[in-house]
C-alpha positions in Angstrom: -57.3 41.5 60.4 -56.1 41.1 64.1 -52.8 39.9 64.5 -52.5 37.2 67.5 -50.2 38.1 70.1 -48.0 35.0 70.8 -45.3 35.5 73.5 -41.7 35.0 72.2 -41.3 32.3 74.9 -44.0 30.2 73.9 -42.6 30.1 70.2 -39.4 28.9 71.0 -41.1 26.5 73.7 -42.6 25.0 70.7 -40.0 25.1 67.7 -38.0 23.2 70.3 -40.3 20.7 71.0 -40.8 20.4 67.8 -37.6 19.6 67.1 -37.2 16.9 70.3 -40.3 15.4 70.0 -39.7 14.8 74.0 -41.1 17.0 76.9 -38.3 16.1 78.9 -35.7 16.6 76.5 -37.3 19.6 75.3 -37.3 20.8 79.0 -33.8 20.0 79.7 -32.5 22.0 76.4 -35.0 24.8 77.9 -33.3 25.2 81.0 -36.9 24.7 82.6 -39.1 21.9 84.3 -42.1 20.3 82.2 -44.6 21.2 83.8 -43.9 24.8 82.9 -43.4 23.9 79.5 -46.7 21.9 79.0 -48.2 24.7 80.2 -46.4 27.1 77.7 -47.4 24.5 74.7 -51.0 24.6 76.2 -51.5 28.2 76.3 -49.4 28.6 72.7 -52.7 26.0 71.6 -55.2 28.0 72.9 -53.8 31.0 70.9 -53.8 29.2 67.6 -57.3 27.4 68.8 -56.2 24.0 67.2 -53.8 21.6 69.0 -50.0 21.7 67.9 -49.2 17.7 69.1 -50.3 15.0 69.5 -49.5 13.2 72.9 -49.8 9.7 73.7 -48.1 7.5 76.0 -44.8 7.3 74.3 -45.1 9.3 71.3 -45.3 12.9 70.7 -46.0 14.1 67.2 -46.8 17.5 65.7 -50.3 17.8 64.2 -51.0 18.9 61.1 -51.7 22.3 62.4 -48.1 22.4 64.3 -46.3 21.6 61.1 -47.8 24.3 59.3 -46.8 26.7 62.5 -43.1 25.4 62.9 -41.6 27.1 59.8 -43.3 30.2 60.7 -42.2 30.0 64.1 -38.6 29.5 63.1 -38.7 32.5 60.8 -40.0 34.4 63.8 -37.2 33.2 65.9 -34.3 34.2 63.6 -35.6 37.4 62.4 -35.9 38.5 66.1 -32.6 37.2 66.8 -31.2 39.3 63.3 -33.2 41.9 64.4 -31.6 42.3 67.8 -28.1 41.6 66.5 -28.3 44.5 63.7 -29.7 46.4 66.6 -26.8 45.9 68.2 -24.3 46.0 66.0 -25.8 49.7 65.1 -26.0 50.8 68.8 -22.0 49.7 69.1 -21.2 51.7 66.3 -19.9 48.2 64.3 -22.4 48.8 61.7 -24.9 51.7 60.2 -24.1 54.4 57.8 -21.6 57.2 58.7 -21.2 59.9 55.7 -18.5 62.0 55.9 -17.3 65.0 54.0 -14.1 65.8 52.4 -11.7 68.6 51.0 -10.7 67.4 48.0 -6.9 67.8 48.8 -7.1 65.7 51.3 -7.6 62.6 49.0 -3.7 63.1 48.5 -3.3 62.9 52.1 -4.8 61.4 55.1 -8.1 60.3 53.2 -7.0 57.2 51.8 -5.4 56.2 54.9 -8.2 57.3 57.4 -10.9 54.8 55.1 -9.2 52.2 55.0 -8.0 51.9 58.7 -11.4 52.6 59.3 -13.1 49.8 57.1 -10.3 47.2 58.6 -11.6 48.3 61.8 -15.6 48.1 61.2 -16.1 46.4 57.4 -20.1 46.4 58.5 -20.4 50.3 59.0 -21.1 51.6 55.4 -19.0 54.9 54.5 -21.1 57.8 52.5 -18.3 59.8 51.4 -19.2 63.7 49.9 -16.1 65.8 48.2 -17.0 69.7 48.8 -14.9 72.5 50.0 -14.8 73.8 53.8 -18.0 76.2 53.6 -20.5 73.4 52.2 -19.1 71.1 54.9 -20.5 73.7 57.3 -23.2 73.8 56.0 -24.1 70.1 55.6 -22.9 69.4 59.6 -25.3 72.0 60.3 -27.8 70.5 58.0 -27.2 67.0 59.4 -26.9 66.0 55.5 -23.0 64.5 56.7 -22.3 63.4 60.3 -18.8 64.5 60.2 -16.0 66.6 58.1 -12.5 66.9 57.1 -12.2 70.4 56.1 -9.0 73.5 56.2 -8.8 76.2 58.3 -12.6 76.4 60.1 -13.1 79.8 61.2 -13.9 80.2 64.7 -16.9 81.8 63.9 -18.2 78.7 62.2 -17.5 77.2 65.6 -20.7 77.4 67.5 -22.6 74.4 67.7 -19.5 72.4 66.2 -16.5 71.2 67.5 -13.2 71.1 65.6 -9.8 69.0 66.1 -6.9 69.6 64.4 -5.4 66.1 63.1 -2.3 67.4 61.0 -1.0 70.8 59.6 1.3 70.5 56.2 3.6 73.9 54.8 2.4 75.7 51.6 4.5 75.0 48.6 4.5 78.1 45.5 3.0 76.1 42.9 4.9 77.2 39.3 4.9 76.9 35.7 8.6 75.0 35.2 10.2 77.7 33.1 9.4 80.5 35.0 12.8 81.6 36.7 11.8 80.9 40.5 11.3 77.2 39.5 15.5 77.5 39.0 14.9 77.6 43.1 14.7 75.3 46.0 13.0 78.0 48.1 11.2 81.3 47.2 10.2 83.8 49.0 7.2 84.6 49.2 7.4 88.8 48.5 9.4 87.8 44.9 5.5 86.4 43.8 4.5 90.0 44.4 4.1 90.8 40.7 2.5 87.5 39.7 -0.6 87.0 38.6 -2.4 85.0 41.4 -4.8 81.4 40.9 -6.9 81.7 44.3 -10.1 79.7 45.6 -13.2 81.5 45.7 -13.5 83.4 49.3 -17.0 81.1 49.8 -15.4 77.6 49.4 -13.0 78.0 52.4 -12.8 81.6 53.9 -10.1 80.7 56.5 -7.8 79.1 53.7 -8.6 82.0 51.6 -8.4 84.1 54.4 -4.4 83.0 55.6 -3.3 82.6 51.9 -4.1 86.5 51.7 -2.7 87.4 55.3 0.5 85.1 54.2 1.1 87.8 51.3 0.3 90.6 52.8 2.7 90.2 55.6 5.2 89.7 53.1 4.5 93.3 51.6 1.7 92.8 48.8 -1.4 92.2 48.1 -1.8 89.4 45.1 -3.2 90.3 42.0 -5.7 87.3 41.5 -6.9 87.0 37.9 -9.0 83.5 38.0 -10.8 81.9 41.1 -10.5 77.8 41.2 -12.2 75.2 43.4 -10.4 71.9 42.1 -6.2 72.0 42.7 -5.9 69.7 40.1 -7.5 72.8 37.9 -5.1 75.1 39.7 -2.1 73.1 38.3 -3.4 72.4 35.2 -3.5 76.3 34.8 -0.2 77.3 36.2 1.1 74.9 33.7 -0.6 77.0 31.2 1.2 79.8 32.6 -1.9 81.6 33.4 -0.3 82.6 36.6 0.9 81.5 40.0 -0.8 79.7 43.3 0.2 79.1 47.3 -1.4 75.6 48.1 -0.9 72.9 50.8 2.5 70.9 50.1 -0.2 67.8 49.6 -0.9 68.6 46.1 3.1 67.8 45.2 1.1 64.4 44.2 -0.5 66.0 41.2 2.2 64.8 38.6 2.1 67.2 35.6 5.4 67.7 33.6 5.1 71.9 33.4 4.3 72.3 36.8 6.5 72.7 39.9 6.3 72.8 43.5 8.6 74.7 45.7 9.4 75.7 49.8 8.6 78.9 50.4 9.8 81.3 53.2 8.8 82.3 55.5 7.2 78.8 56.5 4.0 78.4 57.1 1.3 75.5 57.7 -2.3 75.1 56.9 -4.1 73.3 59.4 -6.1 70.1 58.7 -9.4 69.6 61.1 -11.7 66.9 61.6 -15.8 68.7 62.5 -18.4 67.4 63.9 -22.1 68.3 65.7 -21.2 69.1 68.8 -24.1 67.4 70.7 -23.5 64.2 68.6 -23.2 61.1 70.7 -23.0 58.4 67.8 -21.1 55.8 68.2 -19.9 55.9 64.9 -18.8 59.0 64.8 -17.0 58.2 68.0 -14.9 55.6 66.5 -13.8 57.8 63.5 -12.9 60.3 65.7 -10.7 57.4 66.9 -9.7 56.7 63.9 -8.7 59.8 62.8 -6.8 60.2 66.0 -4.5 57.1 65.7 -4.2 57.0 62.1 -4.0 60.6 60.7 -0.3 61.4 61.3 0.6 57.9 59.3 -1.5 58.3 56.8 0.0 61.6 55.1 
């Protein structure tokens, strides 16, 4: 069935005088003179091929065929003016979808802190968050499957076509079954782990983490002898406290609280860096205002 075109302006023409009842009231509220609205009215009649009011000297009254338009009209009216609004709201980047992707450690961190600064901020803009490890988040920005990441150590090869800030850096920490004799330290260096057995992430989660945590022991004189490969760190402590073996991790993961575990400095220092990714040819606004986000908040939010 053909739909009738009827102009915007002649629909509010009408729901207002239907609500006045008075051309010249009608026409004042308008912002125009009558005769333009009589003429709107007329030609809104023609379109619907029945008349809308009834005029007399005196009296205007909506026909049977106007109060069977009106609630129509009105429904019209405010969808537009929703539809225009969300429209908005969506082009400002105060509302929409934004999905994000996240190293688990950083849930200890600036996560927490990061979400809700940003939900205080924009409470309309609902927040698609994805745990995976730095190599999936590469993936899914080059996918467009998340629109931005929060990942360790990109590699600069992963660089092209993405664009990387760095929003913190936090030390390693030697993470330790609590009776082995180290734990008796406040600092250990890192060539008296030479003989341990190593708990290391798979190279293909997060090459660059993997990557340093190697170079880290190999400038200190070895090469670690890894017997298991773990994603999770809260699996990582739960096997050190085993005493399966030993791990290097970012100082964040001090929050996992198990009783046979420990965490301590070691030397020389040195810092795992924290970076927030993105499509480089992305223009959303949303993304925008995390970046924002990120870059005010990130520091306090550790």
């Amino acid at each position: 069935m053909e739909r009738p075109e009827l102009p915007l302006a002649q629909l509010h023409a009408f729901v207002v005088l239907a609500e006045e009842l008075h051309f010249g009231h009608a026409a004042a509220r308008l912002g125009i003179a009558q005769p333009p609205l009589s003429q709107q009215i007329r030609r809104l009649e023609a379109k619907v091929g029945h008349a809308l009011f009834v005029r007399e000297p005196g009296r205007v009254a909506l026909t049977a065929a106007g109060r069977e338009l009106l609630p129509a009209a009105r429904r019209a009216l405010t969808d537009l003016a929703d539809g225009l609004a969300a429209a908005r709201a969506v082009g400002s980047g105060r509302a929409g979808r934004l999905r994000i992707g996240f190293a688990a450690s950083l849930a200890l961190t600036v996560l927490p802190g990061l979400l809700r600064a940003f939900r205080e901020r924009f409470p309309d803009v609902h927040l698609d968050i994805h745990e995976m490890t730095t190599a999936p988040q590469i993936a899914a920005l080059r996918d467009k499957t998340i629109d931005v990441g929060l990942l360790r150590e990109p590699l600069a090869d992963e660089e092209a076509g993405l664009a990387f800030k760095t929003v913190l850096t936090e030390p390693f920490v030697a993470v330790l079954p609590a009776a082995h004799p180290l734990a008796a330290l406040r600092t250990v260096r890192l060539a008296r782990l030479a003989d341990e057995p190593f708990l290391l992430l798979p190279r293909a989660a997060g090459p660059g983490l993997h990557d340093l945590i190697i170079g880290l022991c190999e400038a200190a004189g070895f090469t670690p002898r890894i017997i298991q490969r773990v994603v999770e760190w809260q699996t990582v402590c739960a096997l050190v406290e085993t005493g399966l073996g030993v791990a290097l991790a970012p100082a964040s993961i001090r929050r996992i609280r198990l009783k046979g575990v420990v965490f301590r400095a070691v030397e020389p220092n040195a810092r795992t860096r924290v970076a927030v990714g993105r499509r480089a040819d992305d223009r959303s606004p949303l993304v925008a205002h995390l970046l924002a986000t990120v870059s005010r908040d990130a520091g306090s939010a550790r």
